[in-house]
C-alpha positions in Angstrom: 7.6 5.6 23.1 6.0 1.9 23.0 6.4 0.2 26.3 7.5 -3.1 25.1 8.0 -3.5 21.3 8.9 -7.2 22.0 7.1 -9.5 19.9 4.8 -6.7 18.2 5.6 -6.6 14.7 7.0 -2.4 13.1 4.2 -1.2 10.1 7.0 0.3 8.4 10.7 -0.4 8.1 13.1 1.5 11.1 16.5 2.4 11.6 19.0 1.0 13.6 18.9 2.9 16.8 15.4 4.7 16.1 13.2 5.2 19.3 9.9 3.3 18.7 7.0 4.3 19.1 3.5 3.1 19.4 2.0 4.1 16.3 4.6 2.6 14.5 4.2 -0.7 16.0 0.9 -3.3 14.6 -1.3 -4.9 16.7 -3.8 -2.7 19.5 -7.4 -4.0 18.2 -6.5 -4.4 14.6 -5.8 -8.4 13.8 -4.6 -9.4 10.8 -3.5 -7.1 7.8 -4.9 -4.3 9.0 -2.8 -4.4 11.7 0.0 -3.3 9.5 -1.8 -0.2 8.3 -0.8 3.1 10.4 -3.6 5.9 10.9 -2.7 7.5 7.9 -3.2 4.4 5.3 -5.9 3.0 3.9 -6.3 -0.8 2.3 -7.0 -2.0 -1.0 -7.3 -5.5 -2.6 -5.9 -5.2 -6.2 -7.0 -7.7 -8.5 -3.6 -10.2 -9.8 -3.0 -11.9 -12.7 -0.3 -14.0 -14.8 0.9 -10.4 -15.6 0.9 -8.7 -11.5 4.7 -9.2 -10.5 5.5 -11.9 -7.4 5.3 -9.6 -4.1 5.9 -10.7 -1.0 4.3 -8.8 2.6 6.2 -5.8 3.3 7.3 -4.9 -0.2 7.1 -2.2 -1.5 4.8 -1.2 -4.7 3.6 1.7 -7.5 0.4 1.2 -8.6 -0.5 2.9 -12.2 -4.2 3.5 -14.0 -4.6 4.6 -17.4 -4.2 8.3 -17.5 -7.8 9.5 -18.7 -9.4 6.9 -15.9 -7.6 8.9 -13.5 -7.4 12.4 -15.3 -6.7 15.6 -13.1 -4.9 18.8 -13.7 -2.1 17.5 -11.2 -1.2 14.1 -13.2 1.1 14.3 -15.9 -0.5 13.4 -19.5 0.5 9.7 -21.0 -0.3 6.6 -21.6 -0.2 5.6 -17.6 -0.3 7.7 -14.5 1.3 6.4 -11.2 -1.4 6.7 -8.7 0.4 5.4 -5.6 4.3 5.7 -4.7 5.1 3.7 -2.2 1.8 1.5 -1.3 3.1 -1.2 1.4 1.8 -5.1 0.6 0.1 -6.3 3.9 -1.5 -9.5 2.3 -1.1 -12.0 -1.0 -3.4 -14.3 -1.8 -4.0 -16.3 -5.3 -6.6 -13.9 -6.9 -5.4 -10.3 -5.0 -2.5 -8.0 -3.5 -3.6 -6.3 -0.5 -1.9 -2.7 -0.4 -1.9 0.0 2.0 -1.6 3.7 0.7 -1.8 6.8 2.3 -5.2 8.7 2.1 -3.9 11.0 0.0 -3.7 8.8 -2.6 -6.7 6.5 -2.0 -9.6 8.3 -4.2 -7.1 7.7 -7.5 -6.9 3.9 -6.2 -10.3 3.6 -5.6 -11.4 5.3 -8.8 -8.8 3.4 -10.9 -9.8 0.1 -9.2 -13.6 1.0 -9.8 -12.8 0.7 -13.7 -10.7 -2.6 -13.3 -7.5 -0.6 -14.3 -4.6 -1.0 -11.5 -1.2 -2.0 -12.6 1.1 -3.2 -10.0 5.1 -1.9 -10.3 7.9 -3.5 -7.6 9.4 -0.2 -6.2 12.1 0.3 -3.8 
């Protein structure tokens, strides 16, 4: 349990009532958006455009690559493959989204970005 969450900001939504802990809280010796990743998330800048949706910090995103730039016997075949479920915005500037994913899904980012093919999709 944190042992003042007062004016330390969450890195992901929590419930009314929840007990809060440390890790879930930003801030330690990370500044800025990195602050809002947890242990478990990686960042990445994706490129926007007149096409990338409006997003705002602490939305909520899918992030899609062609499917034969991301290819693998666990992706479904199709013209797209969702390579991120639930990546969290932690920055917006004019020419990039800032996202954090989990590590899990970081090598399909970083593979899809590496090819200048990431598609960004408002989730809930």
């Amino acid at each position: 349990m944190a042992v003042s969450p007062v004016g330390r900001s969450v890195t992901r939504s929590i419930a009314r009532d929840e007990v809060v802990l440390e890790r879930r809280l930003a801030g330690g010796s990370a500044t800025g958006p990195a602050s809002q990743l947890d242990e478990n998330s990686l960042a990445f800048a994706i490129p926007s455009d007149a096409s990338t949706p409006p997003t705002r910090i602490g939305d909520h995103v899918a992030l899609y690559a062609p499917s034969e730039v991301v290819a693998s016997s666990t992706r479904t075949s199709g013209p797209a493959s969702r390579i991120a479920d639930r990546a969290v915005v932690i920055a917006v500037s004019e020419e990039a989204i800032t996202v954090g994913v989990v590590i899990a899904e970081a090598s399909a980012v970083a593979k899809a970005l590496l090819s200048a093919s990431v598609i960004i999709a408002l989730a809930d």
